[in-house]
ZADO-1210 file (C-alpha; in nm, 4 decimals, padded with zeros to 6 digits):
<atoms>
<atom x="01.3086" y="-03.8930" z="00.7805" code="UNK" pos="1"/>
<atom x="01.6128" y="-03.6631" z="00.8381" code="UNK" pos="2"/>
<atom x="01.5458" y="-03.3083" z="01.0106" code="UNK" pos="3"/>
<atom x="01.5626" y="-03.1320" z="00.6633" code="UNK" pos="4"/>
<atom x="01.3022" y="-03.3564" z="00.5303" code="UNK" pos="5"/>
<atom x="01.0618" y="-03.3101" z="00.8349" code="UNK" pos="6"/>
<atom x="01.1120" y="-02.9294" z="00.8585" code="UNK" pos="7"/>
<atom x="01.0337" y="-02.8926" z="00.4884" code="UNK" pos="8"/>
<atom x="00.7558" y="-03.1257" z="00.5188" code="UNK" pos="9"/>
<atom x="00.6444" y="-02.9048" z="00.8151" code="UNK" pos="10"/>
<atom x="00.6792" y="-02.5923" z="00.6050" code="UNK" pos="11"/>
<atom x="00.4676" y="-02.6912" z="00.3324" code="UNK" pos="12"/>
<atom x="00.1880" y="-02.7566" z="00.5765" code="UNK" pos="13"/>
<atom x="00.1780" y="-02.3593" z="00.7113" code="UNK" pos="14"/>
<atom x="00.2747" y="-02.2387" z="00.2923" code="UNK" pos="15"/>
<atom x="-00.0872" y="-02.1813" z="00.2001" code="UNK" pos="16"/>
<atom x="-00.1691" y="-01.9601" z="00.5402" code="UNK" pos="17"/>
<atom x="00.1849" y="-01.7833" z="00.4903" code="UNK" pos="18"/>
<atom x="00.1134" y="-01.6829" z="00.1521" code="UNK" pos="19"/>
<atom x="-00.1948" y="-01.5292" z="00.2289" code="UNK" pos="20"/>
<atom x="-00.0718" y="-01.3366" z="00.5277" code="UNK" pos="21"/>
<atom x="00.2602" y="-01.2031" z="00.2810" code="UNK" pos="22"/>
<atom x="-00.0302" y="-01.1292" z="00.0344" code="UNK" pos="23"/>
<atom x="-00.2269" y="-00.9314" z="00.2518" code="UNK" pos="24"/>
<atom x="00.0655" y="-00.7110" z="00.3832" code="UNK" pos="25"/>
<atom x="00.2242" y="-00.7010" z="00.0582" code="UNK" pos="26"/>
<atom x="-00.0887" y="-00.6607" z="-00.2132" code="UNK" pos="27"/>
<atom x="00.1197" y="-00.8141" z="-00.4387" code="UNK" pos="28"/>
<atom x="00.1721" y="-01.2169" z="-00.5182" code="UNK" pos="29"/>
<atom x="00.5423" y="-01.2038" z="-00.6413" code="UNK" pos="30"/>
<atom x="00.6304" y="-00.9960" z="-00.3555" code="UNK" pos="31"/>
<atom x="00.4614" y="-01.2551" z="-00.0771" code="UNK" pos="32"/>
<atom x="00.6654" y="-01.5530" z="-00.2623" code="UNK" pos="33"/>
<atom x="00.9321" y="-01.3952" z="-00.1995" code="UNK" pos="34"/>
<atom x="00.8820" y="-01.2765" z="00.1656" code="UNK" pos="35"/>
<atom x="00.8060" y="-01.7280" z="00.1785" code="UNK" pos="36"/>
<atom x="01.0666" y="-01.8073" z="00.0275" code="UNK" pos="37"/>
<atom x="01.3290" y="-01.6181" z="00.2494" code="UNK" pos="38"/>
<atom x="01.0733" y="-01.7292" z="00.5854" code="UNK" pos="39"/>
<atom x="01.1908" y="-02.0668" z="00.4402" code="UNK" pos="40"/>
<atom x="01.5674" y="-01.9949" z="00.4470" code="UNK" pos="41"/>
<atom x="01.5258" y="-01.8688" z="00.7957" code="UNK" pos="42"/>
<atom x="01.3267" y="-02.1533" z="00.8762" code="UNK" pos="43"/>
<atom x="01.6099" y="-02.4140" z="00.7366" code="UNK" pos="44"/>
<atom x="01.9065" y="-02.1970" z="00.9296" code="UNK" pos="45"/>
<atom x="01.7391" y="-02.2051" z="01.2517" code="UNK" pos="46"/>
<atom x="01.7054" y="-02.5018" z="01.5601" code="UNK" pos="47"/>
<atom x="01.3662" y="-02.5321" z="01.5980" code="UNK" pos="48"/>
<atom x="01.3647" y="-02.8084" z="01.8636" code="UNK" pos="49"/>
<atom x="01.2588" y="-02.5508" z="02.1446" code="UNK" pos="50"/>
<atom x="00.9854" y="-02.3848" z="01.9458" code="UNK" pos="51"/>
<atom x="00.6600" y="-02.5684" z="02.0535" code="UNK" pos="52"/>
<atom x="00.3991" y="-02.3466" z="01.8135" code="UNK" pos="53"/>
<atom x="00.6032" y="-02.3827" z="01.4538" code="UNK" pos="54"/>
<atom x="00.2774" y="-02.2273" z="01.2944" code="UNK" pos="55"/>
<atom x="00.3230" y="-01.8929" z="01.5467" code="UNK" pos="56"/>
<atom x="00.6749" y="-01.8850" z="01.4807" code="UNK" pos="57"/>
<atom x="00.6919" y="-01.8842" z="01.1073" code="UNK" pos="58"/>
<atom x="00.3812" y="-01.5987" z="01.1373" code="UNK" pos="59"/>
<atom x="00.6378" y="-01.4218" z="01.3381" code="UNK" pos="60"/>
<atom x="00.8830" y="-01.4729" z="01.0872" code="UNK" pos="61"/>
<atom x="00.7174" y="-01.4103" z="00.7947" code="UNK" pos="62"/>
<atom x="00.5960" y="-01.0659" z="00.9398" code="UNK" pos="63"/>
<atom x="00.8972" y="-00.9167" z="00.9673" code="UNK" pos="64"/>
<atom x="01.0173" y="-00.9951" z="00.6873" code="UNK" pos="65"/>
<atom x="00.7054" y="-00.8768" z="00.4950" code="UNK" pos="66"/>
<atom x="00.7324" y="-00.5654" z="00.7320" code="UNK" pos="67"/>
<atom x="01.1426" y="-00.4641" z="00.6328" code="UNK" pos="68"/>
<atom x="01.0088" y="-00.5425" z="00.2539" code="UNK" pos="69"/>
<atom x="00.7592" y="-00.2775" z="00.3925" code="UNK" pos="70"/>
<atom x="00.9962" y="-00.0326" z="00.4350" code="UNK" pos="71"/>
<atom x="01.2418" y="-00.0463" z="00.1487" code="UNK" pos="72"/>
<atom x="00.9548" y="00.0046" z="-00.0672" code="UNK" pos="73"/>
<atom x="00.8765" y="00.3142" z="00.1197" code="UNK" pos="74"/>
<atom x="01.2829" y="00.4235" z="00.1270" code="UNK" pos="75"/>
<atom x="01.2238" y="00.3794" z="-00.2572" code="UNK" pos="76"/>
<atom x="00.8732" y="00.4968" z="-00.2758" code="UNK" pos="77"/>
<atom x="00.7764" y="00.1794" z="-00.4717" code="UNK" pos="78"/>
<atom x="00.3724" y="00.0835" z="-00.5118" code="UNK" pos="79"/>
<atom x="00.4246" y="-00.3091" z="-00.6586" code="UNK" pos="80"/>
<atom x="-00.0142" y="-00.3217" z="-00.5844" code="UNK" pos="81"/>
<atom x="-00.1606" y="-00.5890" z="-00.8306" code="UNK" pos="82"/>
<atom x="-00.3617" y="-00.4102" z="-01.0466" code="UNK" pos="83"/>
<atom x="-00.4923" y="-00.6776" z="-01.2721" code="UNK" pos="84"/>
<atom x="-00.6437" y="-00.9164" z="-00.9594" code="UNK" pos="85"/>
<atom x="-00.9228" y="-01.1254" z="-01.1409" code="UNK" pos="86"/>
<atom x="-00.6544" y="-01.2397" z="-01.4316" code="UNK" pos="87"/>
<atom x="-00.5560" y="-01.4256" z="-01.0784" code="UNK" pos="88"/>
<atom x="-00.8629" y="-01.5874" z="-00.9540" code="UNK" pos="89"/>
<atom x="-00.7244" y="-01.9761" z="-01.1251" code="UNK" pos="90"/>
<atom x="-00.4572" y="-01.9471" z="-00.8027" code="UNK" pos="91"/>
<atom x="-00.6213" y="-02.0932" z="-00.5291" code="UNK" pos="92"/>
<atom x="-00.4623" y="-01.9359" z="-00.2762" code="UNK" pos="93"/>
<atom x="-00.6030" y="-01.5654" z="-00.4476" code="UNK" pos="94"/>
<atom x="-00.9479" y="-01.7034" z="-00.4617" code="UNK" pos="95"/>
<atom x="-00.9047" y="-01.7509" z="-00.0587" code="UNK" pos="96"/>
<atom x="-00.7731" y="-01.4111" z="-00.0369" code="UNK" pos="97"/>
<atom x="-01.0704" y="-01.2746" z="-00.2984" code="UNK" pos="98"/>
<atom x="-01.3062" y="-01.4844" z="-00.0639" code="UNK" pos="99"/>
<atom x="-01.2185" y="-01.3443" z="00.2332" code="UNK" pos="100"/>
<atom x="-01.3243" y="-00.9312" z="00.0213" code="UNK" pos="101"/>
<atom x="-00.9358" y="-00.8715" z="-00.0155" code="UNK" pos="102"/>
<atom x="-00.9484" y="-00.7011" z="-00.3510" code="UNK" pos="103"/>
<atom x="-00.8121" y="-00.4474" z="-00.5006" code="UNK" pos="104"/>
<atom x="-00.9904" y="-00.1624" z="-00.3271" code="UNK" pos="105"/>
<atom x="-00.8532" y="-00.2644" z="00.0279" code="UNK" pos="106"/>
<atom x="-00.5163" y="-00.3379" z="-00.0887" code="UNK" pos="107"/>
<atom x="-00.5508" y="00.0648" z="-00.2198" code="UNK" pos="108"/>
<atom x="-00.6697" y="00.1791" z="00.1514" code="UNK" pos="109"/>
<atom x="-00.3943" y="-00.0456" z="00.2942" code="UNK" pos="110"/>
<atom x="-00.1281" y="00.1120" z="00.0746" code="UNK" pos="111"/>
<atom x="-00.2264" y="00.4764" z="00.2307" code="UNK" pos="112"/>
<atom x="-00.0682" y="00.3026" z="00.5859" code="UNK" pos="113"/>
<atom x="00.2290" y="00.2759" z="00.7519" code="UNK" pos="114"/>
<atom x="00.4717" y="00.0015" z="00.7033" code="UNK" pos="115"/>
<atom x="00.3611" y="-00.0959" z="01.1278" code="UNK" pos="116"/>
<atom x="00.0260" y="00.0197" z="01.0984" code="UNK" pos="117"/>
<atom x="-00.0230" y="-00.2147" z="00.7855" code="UNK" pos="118"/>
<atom x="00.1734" y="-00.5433" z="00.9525" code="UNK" pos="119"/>
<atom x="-00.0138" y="-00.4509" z="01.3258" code="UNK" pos="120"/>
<atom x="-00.3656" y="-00.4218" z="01.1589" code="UNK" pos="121"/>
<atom x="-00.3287" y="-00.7201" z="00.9324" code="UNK" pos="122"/>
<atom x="-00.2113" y="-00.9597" z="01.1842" code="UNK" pos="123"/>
<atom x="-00.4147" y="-00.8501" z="01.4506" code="UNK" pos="124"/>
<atom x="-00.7484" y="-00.8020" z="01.2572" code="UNK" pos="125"/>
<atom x="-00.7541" y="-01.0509" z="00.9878" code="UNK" pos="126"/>
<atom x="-00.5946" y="-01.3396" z="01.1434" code="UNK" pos="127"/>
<atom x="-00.6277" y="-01.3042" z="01.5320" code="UNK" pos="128"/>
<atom x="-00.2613" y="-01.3015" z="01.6613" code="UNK" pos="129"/>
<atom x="-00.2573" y="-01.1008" z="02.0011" code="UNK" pos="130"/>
<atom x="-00.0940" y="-00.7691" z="02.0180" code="UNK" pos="131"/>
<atom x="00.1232" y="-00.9034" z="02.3192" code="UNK" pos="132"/>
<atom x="00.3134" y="-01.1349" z="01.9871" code="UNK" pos="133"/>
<atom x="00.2816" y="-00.8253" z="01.7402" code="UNK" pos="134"/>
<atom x="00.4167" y="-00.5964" z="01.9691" code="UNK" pos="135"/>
<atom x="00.7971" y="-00.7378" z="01.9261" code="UNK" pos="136"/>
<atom x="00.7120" y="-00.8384" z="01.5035" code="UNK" pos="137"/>
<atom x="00.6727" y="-00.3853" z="01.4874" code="UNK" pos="138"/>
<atom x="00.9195" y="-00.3195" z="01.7550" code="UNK" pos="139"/>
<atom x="00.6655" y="-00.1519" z="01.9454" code="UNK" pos="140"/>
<atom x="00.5420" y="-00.2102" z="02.3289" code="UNK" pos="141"/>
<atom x="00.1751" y="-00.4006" z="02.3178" code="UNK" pos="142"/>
<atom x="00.0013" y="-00.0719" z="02.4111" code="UNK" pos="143"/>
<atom x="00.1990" y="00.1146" z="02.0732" code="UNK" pos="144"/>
<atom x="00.1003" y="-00.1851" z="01.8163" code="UNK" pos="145"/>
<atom x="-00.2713" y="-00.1796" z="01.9907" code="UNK" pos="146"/>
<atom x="-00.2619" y="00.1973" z="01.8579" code="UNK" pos="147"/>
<atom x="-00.1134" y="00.1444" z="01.5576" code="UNK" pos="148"/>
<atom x="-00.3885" y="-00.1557" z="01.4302" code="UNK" pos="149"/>
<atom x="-00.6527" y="00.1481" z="01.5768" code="UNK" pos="150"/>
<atom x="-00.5534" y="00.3597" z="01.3812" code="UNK" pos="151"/>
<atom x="-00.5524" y="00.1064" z="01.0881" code="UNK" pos="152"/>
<atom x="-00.8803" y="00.0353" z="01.0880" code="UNK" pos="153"/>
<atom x="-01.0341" y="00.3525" z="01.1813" code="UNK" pos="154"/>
<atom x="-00.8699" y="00.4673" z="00.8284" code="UNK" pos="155"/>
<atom x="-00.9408" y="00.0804" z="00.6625" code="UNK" pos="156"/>
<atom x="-01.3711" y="00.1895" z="00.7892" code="UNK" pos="157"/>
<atom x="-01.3172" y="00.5105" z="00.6298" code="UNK" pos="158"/>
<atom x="-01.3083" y="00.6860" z="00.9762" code="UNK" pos="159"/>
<atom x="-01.0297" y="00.8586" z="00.9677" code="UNK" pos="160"/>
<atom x="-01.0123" y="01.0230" z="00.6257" code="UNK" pos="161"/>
<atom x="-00.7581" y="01.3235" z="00.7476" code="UNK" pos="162"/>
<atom x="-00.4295" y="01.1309" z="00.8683" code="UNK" pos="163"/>
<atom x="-00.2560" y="01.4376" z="00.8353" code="UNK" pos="164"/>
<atom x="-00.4284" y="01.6649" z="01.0403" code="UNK" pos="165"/>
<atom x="-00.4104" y="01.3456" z="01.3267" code="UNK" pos="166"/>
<atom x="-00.0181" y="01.3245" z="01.2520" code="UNK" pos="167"/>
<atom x="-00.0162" y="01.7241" z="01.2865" code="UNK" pos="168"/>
<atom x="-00.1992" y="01.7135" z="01.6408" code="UNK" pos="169"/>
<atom x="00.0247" y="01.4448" z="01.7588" code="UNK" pos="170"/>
<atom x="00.3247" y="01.6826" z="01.6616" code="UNK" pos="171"/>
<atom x="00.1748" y="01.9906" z="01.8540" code="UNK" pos="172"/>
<atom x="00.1433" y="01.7674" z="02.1602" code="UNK" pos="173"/>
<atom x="00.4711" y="01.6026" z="02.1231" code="UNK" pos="174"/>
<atom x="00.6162" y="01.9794" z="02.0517" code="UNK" pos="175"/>
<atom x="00.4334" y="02.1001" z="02.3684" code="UNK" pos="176"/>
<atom x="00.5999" y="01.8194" z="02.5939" code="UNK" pos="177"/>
<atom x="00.9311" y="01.9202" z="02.4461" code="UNK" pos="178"/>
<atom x="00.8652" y="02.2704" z="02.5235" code="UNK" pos="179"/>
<atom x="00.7353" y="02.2380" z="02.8912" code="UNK" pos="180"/>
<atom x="01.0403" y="01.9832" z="02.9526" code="UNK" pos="181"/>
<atom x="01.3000" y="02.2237" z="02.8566" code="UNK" pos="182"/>
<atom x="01.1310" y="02.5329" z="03.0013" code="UNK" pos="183"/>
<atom x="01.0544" y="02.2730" z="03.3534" code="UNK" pos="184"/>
<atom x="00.7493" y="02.3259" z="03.3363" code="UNK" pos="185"/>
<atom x="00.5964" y="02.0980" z="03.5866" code="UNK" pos="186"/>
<atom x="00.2205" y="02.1886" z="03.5430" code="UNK" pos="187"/>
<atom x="00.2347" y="02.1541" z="03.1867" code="UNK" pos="188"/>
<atom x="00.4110" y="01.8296" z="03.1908" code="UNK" pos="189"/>
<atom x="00.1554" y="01.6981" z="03.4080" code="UNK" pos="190"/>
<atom x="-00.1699" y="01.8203" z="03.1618" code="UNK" pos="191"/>
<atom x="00.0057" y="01.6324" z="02.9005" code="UNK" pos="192"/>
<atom x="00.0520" y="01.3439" z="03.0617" code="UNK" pos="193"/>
<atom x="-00.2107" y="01.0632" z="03.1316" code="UNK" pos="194"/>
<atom x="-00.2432" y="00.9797" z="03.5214" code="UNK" pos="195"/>
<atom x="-00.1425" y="00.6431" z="03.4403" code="UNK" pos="196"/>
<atom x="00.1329" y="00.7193" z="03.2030" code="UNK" pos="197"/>
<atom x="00.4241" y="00.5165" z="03.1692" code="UNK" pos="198"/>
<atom x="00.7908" y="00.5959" z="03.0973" code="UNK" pos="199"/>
<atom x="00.9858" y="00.2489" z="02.9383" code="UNK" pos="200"/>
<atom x="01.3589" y="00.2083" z="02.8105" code="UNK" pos="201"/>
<atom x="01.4347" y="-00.0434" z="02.5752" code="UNK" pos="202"/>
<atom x="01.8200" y="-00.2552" z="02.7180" code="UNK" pos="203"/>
<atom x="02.0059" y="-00.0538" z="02.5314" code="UNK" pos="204"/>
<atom x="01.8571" y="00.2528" z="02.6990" code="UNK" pos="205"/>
<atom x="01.9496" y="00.1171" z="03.0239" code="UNK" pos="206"/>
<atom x="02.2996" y="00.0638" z="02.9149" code="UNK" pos="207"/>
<atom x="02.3359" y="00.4270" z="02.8574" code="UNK" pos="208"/>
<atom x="02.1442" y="00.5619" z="03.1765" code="UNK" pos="209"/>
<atom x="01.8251" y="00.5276" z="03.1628" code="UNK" pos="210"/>
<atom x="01.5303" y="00.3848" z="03.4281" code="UNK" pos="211"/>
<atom x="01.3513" y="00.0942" z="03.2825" code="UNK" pos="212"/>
<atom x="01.0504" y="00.1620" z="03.3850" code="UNK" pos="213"/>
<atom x="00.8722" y="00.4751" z="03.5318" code="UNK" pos="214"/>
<atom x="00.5134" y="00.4841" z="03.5710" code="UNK" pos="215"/>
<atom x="00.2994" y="00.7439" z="03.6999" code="UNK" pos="216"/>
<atom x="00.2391" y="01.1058" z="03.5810" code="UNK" pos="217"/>
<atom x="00.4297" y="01.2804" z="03.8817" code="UNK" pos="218"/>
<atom x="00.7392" y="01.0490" z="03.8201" code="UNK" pos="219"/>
<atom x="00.6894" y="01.1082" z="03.4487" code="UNK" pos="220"/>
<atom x="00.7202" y="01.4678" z="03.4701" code="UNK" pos="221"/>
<atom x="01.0005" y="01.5294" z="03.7292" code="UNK" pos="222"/>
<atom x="01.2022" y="01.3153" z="03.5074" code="UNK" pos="223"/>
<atom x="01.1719" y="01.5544" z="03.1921" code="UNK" pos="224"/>
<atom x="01.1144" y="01.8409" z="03.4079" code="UNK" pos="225"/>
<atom x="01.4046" y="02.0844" z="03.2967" code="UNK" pos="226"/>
<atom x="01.5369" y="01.8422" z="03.0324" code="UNK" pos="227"/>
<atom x="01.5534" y="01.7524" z="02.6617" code="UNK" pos="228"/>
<atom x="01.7320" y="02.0410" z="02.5837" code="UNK" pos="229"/>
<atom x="01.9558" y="01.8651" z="02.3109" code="UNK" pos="230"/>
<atom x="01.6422" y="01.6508" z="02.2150" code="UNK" pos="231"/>
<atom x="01.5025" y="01.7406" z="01.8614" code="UNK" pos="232"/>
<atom x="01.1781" y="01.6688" z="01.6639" code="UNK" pos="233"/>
<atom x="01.1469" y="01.3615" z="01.4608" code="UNK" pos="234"/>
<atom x="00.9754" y="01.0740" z="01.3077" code="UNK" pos="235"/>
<atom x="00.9911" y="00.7981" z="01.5103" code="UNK" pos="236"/>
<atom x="00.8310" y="00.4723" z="01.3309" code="UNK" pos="237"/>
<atom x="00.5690" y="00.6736" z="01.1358" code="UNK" pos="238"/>
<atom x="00.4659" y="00.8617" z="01.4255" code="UNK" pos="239"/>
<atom x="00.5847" y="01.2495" z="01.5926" code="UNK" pos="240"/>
<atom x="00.8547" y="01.1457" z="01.8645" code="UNK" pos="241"/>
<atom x="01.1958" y="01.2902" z="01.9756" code="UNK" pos="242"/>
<atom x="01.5811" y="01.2751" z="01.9126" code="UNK" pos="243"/>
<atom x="01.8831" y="01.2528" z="02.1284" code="UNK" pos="244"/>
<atom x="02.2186" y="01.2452" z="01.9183" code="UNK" pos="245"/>
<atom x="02.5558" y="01.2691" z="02.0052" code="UNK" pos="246"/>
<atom x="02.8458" y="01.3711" z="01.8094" code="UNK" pos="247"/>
<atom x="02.6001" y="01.4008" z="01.4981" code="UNK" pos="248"/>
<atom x="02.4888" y="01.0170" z="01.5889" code="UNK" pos="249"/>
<atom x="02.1278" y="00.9024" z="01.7170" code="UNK" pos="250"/>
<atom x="02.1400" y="00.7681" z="02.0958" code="UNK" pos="251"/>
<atom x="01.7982" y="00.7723" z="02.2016" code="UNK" pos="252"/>
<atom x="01.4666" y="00.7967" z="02.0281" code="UNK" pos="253"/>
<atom x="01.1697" y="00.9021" z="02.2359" code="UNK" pos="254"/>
<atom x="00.8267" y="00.7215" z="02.1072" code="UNK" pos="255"/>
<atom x="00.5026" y="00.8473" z="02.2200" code="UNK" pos="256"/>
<atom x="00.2075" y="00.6699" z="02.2473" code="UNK" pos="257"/>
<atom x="-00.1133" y="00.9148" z="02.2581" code="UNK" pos="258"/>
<atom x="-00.4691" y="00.8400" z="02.2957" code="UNK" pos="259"/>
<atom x="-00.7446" y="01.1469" z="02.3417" code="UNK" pos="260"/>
<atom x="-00.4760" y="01.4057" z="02.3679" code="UNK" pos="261"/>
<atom x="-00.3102" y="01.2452" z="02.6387" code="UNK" pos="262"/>
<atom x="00.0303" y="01.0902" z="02.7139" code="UNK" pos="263"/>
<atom x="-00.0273" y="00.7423" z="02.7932" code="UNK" pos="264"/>
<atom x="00.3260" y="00.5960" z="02.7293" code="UNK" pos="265"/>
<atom x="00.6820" y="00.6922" z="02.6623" code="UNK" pos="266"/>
<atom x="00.9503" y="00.4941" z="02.5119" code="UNK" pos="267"/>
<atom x="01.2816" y="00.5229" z="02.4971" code="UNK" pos="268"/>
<atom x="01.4759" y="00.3789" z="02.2301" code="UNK" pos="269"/>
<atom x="01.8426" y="00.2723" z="02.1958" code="UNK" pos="270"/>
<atom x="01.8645" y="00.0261" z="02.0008" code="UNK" pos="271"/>
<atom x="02.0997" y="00.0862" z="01.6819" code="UNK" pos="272"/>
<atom x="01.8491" y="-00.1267" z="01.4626" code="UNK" pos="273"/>
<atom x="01.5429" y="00.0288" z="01.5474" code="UNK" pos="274"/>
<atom x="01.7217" y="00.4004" z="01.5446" code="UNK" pos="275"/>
<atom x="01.8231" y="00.3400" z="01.1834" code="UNK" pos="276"/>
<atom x="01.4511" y="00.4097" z="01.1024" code="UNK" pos="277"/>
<atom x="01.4488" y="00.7194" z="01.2635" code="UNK" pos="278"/>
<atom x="01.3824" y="01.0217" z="01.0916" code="UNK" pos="279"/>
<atom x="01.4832" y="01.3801" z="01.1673" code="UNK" pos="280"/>
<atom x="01.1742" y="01.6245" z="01.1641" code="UNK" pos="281"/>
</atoms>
């Protein structure tokens, strides 16, 4: 058997679970064929002598792809939900997916969530993978896609029925840090800020200047003390953040990871990929 042979013969072993993880991101079958198909075409163009879990890797795979399908259907506002499911129920990969009480009324409360929210939650919650393997799928740090599949299900239980007042509180926090940091502000940095907090650069942070890593609240705060005063308000992957540009052209986007009011991480992003989804407030 030539390597072409064996990798497709490998692939059709993981199709059935892909499918039903596309299916459950995308609520819609044509969509989650297509997010196989093109794992497949990744699959064929890749060496995959080193990878010793294929099944985790084509997960991984199949994610992201299901999460940048995601997002171009947000760009173009596009809701492709099956609406007619039981005209389905003779594919026996939807009865799986109807089995497991994926019908049409959680595929509506999973439309209401973000692109990362959606991919972090699904992953994490209705197949087990770790949030330390999500965490790179969303581009987040483990502690942001832990928040993000939180928030997920607290709306997926019908706990948290007013998104937008949440999104607005995470703005006045985020606004307040941006205040106190340009003002230096010291004290109010610090009652922002979780004891514990964390400040992280991504490598293309560090290229431009940046610390990799600061933790602590004290170290936190003397670094913004007096700062950010080009940084503006934006939407950083869903969620309130901060932007540095230069020359009318995004260097660094600051992520915030919040949890009771508090500060608990910071992130710093450079990375012209990732910046591309950044949205001016």
């Amino acid at each position: 058997m030539n390597q072409h042979d064996w990798m497709a013969e490998q692939f059709e072993a993981h199709r059935r679970r892909l499918r039903t993880v596309a299916y459950r991101m995308l609520g819609s079958q044509s969509e989650a064929e297509d997010a196989v198909q093109e794992t497949w075409l990744r699959l064929s163009r890749t060496k995959t002598s080193g990878v010793e879990n294929l099944g985790g890797w084509l997960t991984t795979v199949v994610g992201r792809v299901c999460l940048d399908m995601l997002r171009s259907r947000k760009s173009r506002r596009e809701h492709p939900l099956d609406s007619n499911l039981v005209g389905l129920t003779a594919d026996p990969e939807h009865e799986v997916v109807m089995a497991d009480s994926i019908g049409l009324a959680l595929l509506v409360v999973l439309e209401t969530l973000t692109p990362a929210e959606r991919v972090a939650f699904v992953l994490h919650d209705m197949f087990g993978m770790p949030f330390e393997d999500i965490a790179p799928i969303v581009g987040r740090t483990e502690a942001s896609a832990r928040q993000l599949a939180s928030r997920a299900r607290r709306r997926v239980q019908g706990a948290d029925a007013t998104t937008d007042s949440d999104l607005a509180r995470r703005r006045e926090i985020v606004d307040a840090f941006l205040a106190a940091s340009r003002g230096g502000d010291f004290e109010a940095l610090l009652a922002l800020l979780d004891p514990e907090v964390v400040l992280r650069a991504d490598a293309a942070a560090v290229q431009i200047g940046a610390d990799e890593t600061i933790p602590g609240a004290r170290e936190v705060a003397r670094t913004f003390a007096g700062r950010a005063r080009v940084a503006r308000p934006a939407l950083v992957e869903d969620s309130p953040g901060l932007l540095w540009a230069s020359a009318g052209r995004p260097k660094i986007a600051f992520a915030f990871t919040i949890v009771d009011d508090r500060i608990v991480a910071i992130d710093l992003i450079g990375d012209p990929g990732r910046l591309e989804h950044v949205e001016p407030a």
